[in-house]
C-alpha positions in Angstrom: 66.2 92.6 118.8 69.3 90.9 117.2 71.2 92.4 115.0 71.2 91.0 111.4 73.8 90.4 109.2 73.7 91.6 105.3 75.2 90.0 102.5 76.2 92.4 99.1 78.6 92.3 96.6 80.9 94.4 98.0 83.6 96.4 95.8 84.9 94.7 92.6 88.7 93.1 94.2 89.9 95.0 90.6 89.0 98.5 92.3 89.4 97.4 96.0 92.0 99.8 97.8 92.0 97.5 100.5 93.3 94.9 98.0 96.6 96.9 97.5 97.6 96.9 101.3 97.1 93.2 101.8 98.5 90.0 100.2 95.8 89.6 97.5 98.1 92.8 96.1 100.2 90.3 94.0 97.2 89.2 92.6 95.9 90.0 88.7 94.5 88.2 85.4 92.8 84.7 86.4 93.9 85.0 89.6 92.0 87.8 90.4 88.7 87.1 88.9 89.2 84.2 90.9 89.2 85.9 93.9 86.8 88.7 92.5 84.4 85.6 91.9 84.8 83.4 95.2 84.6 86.1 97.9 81.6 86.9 100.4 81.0 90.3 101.8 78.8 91.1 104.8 78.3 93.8 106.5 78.1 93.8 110.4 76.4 95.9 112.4 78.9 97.3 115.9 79.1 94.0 118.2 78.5 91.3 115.9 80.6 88.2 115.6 82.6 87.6 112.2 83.9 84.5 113.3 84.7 82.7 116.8 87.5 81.4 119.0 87.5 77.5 118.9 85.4 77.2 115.7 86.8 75.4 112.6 89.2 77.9 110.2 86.6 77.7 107.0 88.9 80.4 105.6 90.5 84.0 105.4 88.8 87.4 106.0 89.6 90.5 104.6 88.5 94.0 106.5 86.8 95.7 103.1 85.9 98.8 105.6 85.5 98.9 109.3 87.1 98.3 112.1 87.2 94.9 113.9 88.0 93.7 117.5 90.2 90.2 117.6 89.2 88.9 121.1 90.7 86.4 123.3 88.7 84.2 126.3 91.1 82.7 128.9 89.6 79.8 130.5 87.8 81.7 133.1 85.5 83.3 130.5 87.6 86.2 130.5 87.2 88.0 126.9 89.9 91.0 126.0 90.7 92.8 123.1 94.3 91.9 121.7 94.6 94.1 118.8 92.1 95.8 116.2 92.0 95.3 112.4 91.2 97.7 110.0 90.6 98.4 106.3 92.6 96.0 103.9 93.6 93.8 107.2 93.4 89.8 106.6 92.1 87.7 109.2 92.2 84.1 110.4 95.1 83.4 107.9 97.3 81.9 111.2 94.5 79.4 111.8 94.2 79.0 108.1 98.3 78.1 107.5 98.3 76.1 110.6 95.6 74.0 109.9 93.8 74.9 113.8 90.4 76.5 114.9 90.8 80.2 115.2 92.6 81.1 118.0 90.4 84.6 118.8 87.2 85.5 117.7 86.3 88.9 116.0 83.2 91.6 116.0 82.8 94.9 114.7 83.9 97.8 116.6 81.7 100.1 113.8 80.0 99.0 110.6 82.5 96.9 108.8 82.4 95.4 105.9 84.6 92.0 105.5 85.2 89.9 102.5 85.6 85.9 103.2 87.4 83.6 101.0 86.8 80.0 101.4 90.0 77.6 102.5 89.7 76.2 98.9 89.9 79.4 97.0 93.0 80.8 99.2 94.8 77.0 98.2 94.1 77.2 94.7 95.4 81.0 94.5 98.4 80.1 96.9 99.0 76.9 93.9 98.4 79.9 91.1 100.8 82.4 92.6 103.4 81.4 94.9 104.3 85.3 95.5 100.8 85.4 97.7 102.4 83.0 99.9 105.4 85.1 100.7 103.5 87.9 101.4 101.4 86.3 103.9 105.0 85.1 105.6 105.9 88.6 105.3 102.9 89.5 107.2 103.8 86.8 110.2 107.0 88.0 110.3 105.2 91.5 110.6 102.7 90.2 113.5 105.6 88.7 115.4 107.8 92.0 115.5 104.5 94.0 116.5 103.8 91.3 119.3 107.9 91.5 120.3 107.6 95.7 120.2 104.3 95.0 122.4 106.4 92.9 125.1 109.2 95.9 125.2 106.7 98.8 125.4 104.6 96.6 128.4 108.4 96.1 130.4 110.0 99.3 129.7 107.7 102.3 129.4 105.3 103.4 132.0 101.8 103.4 132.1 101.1 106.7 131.9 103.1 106.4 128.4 101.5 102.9 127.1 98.1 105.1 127.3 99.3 108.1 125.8 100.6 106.0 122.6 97.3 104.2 122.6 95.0 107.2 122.5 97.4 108.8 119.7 96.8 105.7 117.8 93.0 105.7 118.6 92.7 109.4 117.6 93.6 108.6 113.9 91.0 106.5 113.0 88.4 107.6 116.2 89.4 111.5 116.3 87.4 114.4 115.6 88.9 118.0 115.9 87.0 120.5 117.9 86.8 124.5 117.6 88.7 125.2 120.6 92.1 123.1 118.7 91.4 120.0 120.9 90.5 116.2 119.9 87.4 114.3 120.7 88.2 110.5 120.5 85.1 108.1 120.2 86.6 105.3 122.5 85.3 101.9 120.9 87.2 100.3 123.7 86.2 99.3 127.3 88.6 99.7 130.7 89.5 96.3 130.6 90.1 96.0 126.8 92.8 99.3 127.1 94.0 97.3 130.4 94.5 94.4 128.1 96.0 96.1 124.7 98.8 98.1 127.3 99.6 94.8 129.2 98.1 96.1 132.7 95.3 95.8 134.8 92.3 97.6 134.7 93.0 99.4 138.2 95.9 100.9 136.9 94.4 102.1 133.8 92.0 103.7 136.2 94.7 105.5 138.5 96.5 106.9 135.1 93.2 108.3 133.8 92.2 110.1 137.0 96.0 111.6 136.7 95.7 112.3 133.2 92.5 113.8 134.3 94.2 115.9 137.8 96.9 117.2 135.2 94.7 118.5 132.3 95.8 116.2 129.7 92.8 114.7 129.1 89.0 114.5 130.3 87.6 110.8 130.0 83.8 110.7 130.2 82.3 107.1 129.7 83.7 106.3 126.3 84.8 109.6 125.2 88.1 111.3 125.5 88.6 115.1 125.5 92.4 115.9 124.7 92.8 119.3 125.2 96.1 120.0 124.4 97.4 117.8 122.2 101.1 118.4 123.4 100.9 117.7 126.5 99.5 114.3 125.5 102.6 113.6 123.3 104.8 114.9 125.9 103.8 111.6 128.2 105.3 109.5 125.5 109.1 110.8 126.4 108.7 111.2 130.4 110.1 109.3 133.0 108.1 106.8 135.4 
């Protein structure tokens, strides 16, 4: 059975606390009951599409709740997961500025809620307020030091460490502590999408688990992680090769 999108009001942009981590923050008065007024919310169900790579840019989205996949397909069909949005996260504004189709597609990694403001709206507030304009160069300039950092972690740190950094990362949104002082983390990524987010290949993701595995540092069973001892997890980010 397909999964069906929902359409709601969503939260009031004047209470949002998304709102306050993203460029609509500069935002108040008119402006915002512009905004307030003009924006969609849906909610989509885990694997369903919020918008797809090659279609027309109709507009920016903004992560009310949730966490989103942003997806890539190389001409082979290929599709892998290049980074993950969460709450207060704005989407498709690249595509939006540069007047292109989206360059990735997005889905839901867990219920999300996401907020979409029409092309028209996001002119006429970027007319209102200039400042919204500078914080979505801000957030380019942002994107590009992330992507940079992303280039110097993939030629300069092992594997074993790229892992290590992304599981930390995954255990703050995906953890859950267990009784014994351990962390379960809720994977909501395949082999090949952690292959793809650590700039490897999915063969060598697969030799770093089964070591990470050998050495007690963690126990991977389908798409959850067992991290026993926390330590020695944070230790792999300052070993050698």
């Amino acid at each position: 059975m397909a999964l069906k999108t929902t359409t709601a009001k969503g939260t009031s942009c004047h209470t949002c606390l998304g709102r306050t981590r993203n460029e609509w923050c500069v935002l108040e008065g008119d402006d915002l009951d512009l905004l307030n007024q003009v924006k969609i919310c849906n909610t989509y169900q885990p694997g369903q599409t919020i918008f797809y790579q090659g279609n027309p840019c109709l507009g920016v989205y903004c992560v009310e709740e949730g966490t989103v996949a942003v997806r890539k397909t190389d001409a082979s069909g290929r599709s892998v997961i290049v980074r993950m949005a969460h709450t207060g996260d704005t989407l498709g504004y690249r595509a939006f500025f540069a007047g292109e189709p989206y360059r990735a597609s997005a889905d839901a990694l867990q219920v999300s809620r996401v907020c979409f403001v029409d092309r028209a709206a996001v002119r006429r507030l970027l007319d209102h307020n200039p400042l919204v304009g500078m914080y979505f160069l801000k957030h380019m300039a942002r994107d590009l030091e992330e992507a940079e950092e992303a280039k110097l972690h993939a030629a300069a740190l092992p594997v074993r460490a790229r892992l290590a950094h992304l599981l930390l990362m995954l255990r703050e949104r995906f953890g859950q502590a267990l009784g014994s002082g351990g962390t379960r983390i809720e994977l909501p990524l395949s082999r090949q999408d952690i292959a793809a987010m650590i700039g490897t290949r999915p063969e060598t993701v697969a030799r770093a688990v089964r070591s990470f595995e050998e050495e007690g540092i963690a126990n991977f069973q389908g798409r959850e992680v067992i991290v026993s001892n926390l330590e020695l997890l944070l230790n792999e980010l300052n070993s050698p090769e």
